[in-house]
KEGUDREN-128067 format. One record per residue: residue in three letters; x, y, z of N, C-alpha, C in turn. Coordinates in steps of 0.02 Angstrom, whole numbers, plus 50000, padded with zeros to 5 digits. Last residue first. Layout:
<sites>
AlaXYZXYZXYZ
...
</sites>
This chain:
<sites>
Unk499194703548553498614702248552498234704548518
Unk500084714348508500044708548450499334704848468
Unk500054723248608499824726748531499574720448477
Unk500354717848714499664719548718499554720048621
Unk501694716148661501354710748682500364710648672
Unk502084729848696501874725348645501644717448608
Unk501944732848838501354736848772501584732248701
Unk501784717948942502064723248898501774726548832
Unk500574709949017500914708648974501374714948969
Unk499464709549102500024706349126500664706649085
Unk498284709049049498384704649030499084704049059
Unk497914722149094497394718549108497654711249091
Unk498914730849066498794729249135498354725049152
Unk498824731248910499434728648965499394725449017
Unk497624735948912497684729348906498394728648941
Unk498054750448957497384745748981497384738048978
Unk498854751948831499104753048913498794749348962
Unk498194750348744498654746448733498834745448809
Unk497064759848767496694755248759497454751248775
Unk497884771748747497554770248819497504764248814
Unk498144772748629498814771848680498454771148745
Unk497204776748554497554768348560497964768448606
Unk496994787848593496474783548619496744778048612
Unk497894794848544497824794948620497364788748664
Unk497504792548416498364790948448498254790748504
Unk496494801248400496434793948417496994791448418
Unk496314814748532496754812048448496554804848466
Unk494914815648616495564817748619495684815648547
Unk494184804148752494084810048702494784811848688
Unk493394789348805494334793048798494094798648729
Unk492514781848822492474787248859493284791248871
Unk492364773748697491824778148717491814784948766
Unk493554765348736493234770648644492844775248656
Unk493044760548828493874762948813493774769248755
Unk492054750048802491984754248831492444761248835
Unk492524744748666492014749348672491684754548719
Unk493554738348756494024741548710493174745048700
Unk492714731448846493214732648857493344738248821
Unk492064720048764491594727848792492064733948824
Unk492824713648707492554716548658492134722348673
Unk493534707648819493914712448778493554715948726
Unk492194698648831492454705048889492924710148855
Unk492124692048730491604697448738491884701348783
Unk493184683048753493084688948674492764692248693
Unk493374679048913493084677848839493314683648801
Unk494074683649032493814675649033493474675248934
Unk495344694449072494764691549022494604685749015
Unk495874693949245495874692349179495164690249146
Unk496554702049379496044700949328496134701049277
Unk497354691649503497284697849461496994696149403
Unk496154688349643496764683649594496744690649536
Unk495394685349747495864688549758496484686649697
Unk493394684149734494174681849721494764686349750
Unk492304687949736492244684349789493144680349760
Unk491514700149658491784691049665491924685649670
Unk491294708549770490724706049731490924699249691
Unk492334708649848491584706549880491184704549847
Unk493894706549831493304710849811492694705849819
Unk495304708449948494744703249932494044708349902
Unk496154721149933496214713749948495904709349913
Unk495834735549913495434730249958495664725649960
Unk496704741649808496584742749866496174739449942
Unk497124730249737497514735149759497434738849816
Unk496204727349629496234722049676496814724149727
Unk495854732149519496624727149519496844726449572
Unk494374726049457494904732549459495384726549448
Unk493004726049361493524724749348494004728449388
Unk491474714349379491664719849413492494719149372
Unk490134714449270490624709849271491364716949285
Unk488734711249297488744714549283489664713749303
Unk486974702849215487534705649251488144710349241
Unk486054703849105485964703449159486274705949208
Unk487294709048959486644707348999486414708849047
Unk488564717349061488514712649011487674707748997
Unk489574730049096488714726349097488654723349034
Unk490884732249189490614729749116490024727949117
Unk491374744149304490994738949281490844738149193
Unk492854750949376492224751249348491774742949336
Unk494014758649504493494751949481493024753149427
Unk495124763349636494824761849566494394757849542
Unk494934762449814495154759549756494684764049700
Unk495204767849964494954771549904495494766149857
Unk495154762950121495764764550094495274762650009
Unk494704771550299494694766850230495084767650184
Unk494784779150392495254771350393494994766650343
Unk493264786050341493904786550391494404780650423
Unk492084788550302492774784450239493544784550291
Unk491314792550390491214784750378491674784250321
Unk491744804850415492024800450445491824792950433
Unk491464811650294492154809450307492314803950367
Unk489854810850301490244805850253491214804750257
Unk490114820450407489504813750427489884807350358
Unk490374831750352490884828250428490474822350425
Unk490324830350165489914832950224490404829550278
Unk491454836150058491244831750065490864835050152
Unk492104848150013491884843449972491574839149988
Unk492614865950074492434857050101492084852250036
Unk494244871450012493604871149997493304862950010
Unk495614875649997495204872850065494734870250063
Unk495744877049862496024870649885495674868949945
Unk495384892749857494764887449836495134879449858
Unk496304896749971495544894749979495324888749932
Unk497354894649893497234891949937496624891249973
Unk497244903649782497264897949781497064894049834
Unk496934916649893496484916449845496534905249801
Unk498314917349910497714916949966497264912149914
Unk499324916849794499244911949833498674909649885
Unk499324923349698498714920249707498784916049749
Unk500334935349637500484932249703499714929049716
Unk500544944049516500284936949508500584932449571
Unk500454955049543501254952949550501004946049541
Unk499364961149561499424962249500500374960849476
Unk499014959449691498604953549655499174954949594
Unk500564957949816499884964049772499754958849707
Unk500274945949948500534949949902499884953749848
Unk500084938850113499724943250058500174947350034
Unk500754921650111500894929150114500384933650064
Unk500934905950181500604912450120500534918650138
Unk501384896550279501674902350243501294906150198
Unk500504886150324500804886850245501204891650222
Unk499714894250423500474887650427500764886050377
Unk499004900850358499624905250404500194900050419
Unk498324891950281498724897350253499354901150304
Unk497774887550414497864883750366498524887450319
Unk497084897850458497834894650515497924893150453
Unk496064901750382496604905550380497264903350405
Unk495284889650392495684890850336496054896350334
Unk494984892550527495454885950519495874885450457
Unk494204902550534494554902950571495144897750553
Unk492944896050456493414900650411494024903350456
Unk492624888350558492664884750487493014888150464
Unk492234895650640492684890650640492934887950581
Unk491044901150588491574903450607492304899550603
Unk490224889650557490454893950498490964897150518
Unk489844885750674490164881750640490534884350563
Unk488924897350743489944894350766490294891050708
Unk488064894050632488364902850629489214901250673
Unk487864881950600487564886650612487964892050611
Unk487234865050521487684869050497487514877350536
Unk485774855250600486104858750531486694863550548
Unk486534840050678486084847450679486304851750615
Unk486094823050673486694828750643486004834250648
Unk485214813450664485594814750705486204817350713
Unk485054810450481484724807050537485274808250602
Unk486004824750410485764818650427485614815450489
Unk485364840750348485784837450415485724830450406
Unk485374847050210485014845550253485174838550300
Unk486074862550151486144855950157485704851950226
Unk486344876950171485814874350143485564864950150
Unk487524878750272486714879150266486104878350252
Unk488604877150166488264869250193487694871550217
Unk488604889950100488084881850055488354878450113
Unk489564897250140488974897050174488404890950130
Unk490714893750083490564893750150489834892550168
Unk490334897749937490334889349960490424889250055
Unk490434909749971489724905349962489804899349939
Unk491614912650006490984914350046490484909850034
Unk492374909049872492354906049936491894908050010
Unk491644918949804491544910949794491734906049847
Unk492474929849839491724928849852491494919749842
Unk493914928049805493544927549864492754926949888
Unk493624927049679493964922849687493824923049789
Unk493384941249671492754938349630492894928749668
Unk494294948549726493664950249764493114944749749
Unk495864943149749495374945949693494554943849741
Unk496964949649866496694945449834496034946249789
Unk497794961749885497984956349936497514949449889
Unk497154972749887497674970649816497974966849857
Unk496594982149958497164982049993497914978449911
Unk495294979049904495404987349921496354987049925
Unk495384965749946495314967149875495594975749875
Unk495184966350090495664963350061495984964549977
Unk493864976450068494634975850118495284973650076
Unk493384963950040493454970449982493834974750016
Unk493184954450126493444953350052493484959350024
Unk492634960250232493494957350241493424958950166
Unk491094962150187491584969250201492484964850205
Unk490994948850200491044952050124491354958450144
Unk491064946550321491384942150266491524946350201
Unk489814953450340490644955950385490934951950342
Unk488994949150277488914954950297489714955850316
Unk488654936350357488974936050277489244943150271
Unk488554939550484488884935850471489394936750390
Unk487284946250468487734951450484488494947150479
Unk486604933650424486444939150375487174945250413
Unk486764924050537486994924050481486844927850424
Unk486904935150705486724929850659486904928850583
Unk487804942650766487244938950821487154933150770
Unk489014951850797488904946850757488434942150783
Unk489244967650832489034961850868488674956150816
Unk491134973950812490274975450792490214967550841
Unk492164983950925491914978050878491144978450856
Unk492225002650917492324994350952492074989950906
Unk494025009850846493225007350838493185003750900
Unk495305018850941494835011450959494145011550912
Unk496445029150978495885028950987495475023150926
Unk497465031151088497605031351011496705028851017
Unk498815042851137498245041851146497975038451075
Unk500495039351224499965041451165499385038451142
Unk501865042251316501225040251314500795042351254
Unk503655040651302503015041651276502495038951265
Unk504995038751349504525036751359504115039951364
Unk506795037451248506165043151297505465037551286
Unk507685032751161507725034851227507295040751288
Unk506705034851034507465039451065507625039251107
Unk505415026851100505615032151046506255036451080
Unk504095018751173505015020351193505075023151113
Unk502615020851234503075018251181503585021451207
Unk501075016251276501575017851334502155015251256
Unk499475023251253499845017151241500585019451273
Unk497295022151298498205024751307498845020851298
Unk496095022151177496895017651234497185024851258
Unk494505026851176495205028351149495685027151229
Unk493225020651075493595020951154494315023051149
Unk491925028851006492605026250996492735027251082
Unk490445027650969490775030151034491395027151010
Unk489605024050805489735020850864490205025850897
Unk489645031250680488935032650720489145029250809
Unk490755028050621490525034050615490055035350671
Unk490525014150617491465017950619491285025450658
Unk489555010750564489645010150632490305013250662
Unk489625014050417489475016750456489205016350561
Unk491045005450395490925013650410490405017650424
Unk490824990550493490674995950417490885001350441
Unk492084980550523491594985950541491454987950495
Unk492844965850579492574966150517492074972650522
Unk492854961650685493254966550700493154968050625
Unk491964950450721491804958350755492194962350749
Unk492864940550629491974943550607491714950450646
Unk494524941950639493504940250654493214944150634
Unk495764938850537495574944250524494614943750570
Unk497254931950535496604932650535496344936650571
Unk498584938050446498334935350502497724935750518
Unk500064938550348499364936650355499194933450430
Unk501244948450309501184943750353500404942850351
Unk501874959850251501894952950207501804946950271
Unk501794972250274502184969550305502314963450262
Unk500794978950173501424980150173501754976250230
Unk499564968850207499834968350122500624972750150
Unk499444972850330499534964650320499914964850251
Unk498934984050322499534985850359499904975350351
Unk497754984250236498264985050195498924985050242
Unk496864977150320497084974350286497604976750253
Unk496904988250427497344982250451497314977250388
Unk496464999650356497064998250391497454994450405
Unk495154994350320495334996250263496234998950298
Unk494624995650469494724989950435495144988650359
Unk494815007250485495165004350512495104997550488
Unk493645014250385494445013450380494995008050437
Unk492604999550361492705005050402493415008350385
Unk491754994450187492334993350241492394999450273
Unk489994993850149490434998750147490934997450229
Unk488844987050190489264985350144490114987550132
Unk487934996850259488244991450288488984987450245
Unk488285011550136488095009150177488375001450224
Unk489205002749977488865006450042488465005250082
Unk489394997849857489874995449922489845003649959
Unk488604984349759488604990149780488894991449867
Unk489204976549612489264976249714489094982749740
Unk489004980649483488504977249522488484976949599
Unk490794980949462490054982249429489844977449463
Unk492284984649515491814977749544491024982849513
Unk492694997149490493004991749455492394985049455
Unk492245007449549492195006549488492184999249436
Unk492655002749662491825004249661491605004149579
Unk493895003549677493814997749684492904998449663
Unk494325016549635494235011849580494115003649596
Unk493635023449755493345024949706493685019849626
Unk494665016349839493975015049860493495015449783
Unk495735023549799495665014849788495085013449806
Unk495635035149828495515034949767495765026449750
Unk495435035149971494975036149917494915035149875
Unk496765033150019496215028550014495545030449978
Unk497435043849957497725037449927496825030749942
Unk497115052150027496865052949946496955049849926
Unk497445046950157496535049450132496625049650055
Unk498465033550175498155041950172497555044150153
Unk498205021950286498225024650228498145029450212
Unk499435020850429498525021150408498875022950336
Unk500505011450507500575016450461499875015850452
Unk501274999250538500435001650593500435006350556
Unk502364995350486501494992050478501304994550517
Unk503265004650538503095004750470502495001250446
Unk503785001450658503055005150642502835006750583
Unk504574994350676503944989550662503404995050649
Unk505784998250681505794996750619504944994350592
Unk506235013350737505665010650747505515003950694
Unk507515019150723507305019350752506735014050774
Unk507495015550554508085014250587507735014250664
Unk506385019550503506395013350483507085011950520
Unk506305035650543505825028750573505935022150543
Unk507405038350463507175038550536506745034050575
Unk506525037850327507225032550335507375035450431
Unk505735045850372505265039350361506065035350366
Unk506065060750386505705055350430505495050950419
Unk506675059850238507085060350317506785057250386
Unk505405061450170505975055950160506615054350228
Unk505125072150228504525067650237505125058550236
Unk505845082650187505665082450245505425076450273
Unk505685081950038506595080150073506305079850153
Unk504495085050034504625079550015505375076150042
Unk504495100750088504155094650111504245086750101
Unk505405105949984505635106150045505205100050096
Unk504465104549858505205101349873505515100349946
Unk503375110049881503495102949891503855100349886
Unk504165123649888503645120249978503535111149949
Unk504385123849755505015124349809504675120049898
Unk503175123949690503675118549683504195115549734
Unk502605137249748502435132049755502865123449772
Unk503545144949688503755145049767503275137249779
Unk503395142949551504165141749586504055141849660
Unk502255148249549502245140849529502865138149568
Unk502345161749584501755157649619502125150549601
Unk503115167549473503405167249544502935162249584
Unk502835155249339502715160449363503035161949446
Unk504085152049208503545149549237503605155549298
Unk504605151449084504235157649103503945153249151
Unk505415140049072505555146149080505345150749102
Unk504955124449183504785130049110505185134849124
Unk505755113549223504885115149225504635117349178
Unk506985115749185506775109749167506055108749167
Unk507445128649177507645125049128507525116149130
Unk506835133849292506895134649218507185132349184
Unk507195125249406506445125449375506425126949322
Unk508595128149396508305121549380507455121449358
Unk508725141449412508995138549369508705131549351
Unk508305140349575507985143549520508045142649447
Unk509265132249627508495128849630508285134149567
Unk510275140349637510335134249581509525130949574
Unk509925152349692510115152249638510095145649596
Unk509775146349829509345150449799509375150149728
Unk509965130949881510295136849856509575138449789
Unk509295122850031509175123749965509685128649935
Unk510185112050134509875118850137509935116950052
Unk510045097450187510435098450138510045105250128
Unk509045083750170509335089850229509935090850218
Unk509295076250013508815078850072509155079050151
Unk509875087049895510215081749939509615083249995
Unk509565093749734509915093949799509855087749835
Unk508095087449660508545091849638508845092749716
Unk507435073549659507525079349598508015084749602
Unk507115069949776507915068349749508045072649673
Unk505935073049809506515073949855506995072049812
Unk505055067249710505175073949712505955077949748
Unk504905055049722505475056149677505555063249662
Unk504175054949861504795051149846505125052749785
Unk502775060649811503565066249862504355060849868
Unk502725059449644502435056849707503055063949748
Unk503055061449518502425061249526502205060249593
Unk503915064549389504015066349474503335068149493
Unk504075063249278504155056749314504175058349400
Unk503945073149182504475070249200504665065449242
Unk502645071549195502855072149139503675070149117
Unk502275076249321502085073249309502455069949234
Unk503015091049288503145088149351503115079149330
Unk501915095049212502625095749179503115091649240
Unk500525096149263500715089649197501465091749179
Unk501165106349349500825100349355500815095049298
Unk501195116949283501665113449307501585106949349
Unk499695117149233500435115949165501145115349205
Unk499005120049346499025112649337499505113449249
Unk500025128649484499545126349419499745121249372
Unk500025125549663500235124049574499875122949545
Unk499145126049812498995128849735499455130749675
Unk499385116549910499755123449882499895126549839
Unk498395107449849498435113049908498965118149917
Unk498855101849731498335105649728498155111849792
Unk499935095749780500025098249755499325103449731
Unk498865086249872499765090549888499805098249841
Unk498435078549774498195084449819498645089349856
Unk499675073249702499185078449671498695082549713
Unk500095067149827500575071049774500065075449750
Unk499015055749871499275062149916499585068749859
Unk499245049649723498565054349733498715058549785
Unk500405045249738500255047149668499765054249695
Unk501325039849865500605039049841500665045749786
Unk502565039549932502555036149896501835036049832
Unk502515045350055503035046849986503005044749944
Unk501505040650116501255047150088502045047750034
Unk501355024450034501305029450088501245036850066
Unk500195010749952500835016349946500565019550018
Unk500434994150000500005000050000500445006250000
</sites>
């Protein structure tokens, strides 16, 4: 998440408040000095007094010539600000190295990701309840610049407008800075109150556009994982199973974040093709109900199909994973007893191998191999 030296949009309001006109403005811009980070090194040494004479020389002959006494003094206050700003931030990364993630987003910077995240996502309408609190729109992007993921509850998930309308509690915090001890007041949304599964989804979806706001993960790739969250709800409990409720959802999405946090995944910016969250969800994703995992639990998953042959129905694996097959009633590796079995065999083979028919003989040869014990050419002469 850019900072203030770093943000495009602070720069242009910046620059709008100490009213430069906007032809030194697209001339600034134009040359690549678009933020207060490449402003400070444009011209002199940051802390480092300005010279009168050479700063002047430089605006003209690189801003403009005629440019006006207003524009030059302008230029000069965001020059002096930007060498200012750069000094206190390599300060605070020697001094303080961790406060670089508790940093908030700037206002013009978070706006104007708000306004192309609103643009961007057609149809979500992202106000009112919908609409992420800044502090929430904080701690996702203070996750995207550290590169550490950490989960994120459901009561700490706020809109803005409870941001706004709710009593803030404000800490007192006790910090060491330079060899001095400083108290500072910092002041607290409180949590929202997550009673049921409409304020549930509600806070889910404010994280994801957070997260999305932040360029930590794609909004469309996260929603899907909401609503496969929330489809076991729909699902109807079996004989002495309670349906699916509001803890069990919690938990549920509490476990796929450990999941990722023990995996190492790191929120990176989407447009560095870092998909790792976003992969990793849909991999989390439940497939099967707790009532059917545990009746496959110390079982061991074979292969198998069937030949229907008439009446019956003529079972084929390889006897690999079970031992003894039930419907049989043998333990001996399987062989074609007639013409007709290789004849439903290879139709069945034909039928459900799509692709080049090179691909399809090379199944069928591979198939018989294994069915006859033999080597692919062996299989071929059969």
């Amino acid at each position: 998440m850019a900072s203030l030296i770093d943000s495009e949009a602070h720069f242009s309001k910046r620059a709008g408040e100490v009213r430069l006109g906007d032809a030194a403005l697209r001339t600034l811009r134009r040359l690549g000095l678009n933020s207060m980070g490449s402003l400070a090194y444009a011209h002199g040494q940051p802390g480092q007094p300005l010279d009168e004479a050479s700063f002047t020389n430089w605006v003209q002959s690189t801003v403009d010539a005629n440019v006006s006494l207003g524009d030059t003094s302008a230029i000069k206050r965001l020059l002096f600000e930007s060498q200012t700003l750069v000094l206190a931030a390599l300060r605070e990364q020697v001094v303080n190295p961790d406060s670089a993630a508790l940093k908030k987003v700037p206002e013009a910077e978070r706006d104007r990701r708000m306004k192309h995240l609103r643009d961007t996502l057609i149809g979500v309408l992202i106000e009112g309840p919908m609409e992420p609190g800044h502090a929430l729109l904080d701690l996702c992007a203070q996750q995207r610049e550290s590169g550490q993921l950490r989960y994120i509850p459901p009561e700490r998930c706020i809109s803005r407008v409870h941001e706004v309308t709710t009593a803030s509690n404000p800490k007192k915090q006790l910090e060491f800075e330079s060899d001095k001890l400083s108290i500072k007041e910092q002041v607290v949304a409180p949590d929202m109150q997550v009673h049921d599964l409409l304020k549930l989804l509600e806070a889910f979806r404010r994280r994801g556009l957070a997260f999305a706001f932040a360029e930590a993960v794609s909004f469309l790739d996260y929603e899907r994982y909401v609503n496969s969250l929330f489809s076991h709800c729909h699902r109807e409990p079996p004989p002495g199973y309670s349906r699916c409720a509001l803890p069990q959802l919690v938990q549920a999405d509490k476990l796929v974040f450990t999941k990722l946090i023990e995996d190492g995944v790191k929120p990176r910016k989407w447009t560095q093709r870092a998909l790792e969250l976003q992969e990793e969800e849909n991999n989390l994703k439940c497939k099967l109900a707790p009532h059917l995992r545990s009746l496959l639990s110390g079982k061991r998953l074979m292969l198998w199909f069937g030949l229907k042959q008439g009446a019956k129905v003529r079972l084929i694996d390889d006897f690999s994973g079970s031992g003894v097959n039930s419907t049989v009633q043998a333990c001996e590796s399987p062989k074609p007893h007639s013409t007709d079995v290789v004849a439903a065999l290879l139709l069945q083979l034909a039928r459900s191998t799509n692709g080049d028919p090179r691909q399809r003989l090379d199944q069928v040869e591979r198939s018989m191999a294994m069915l006859l014990g033999k080597s692919s050419q062996q299989a071929q002469i059969f």
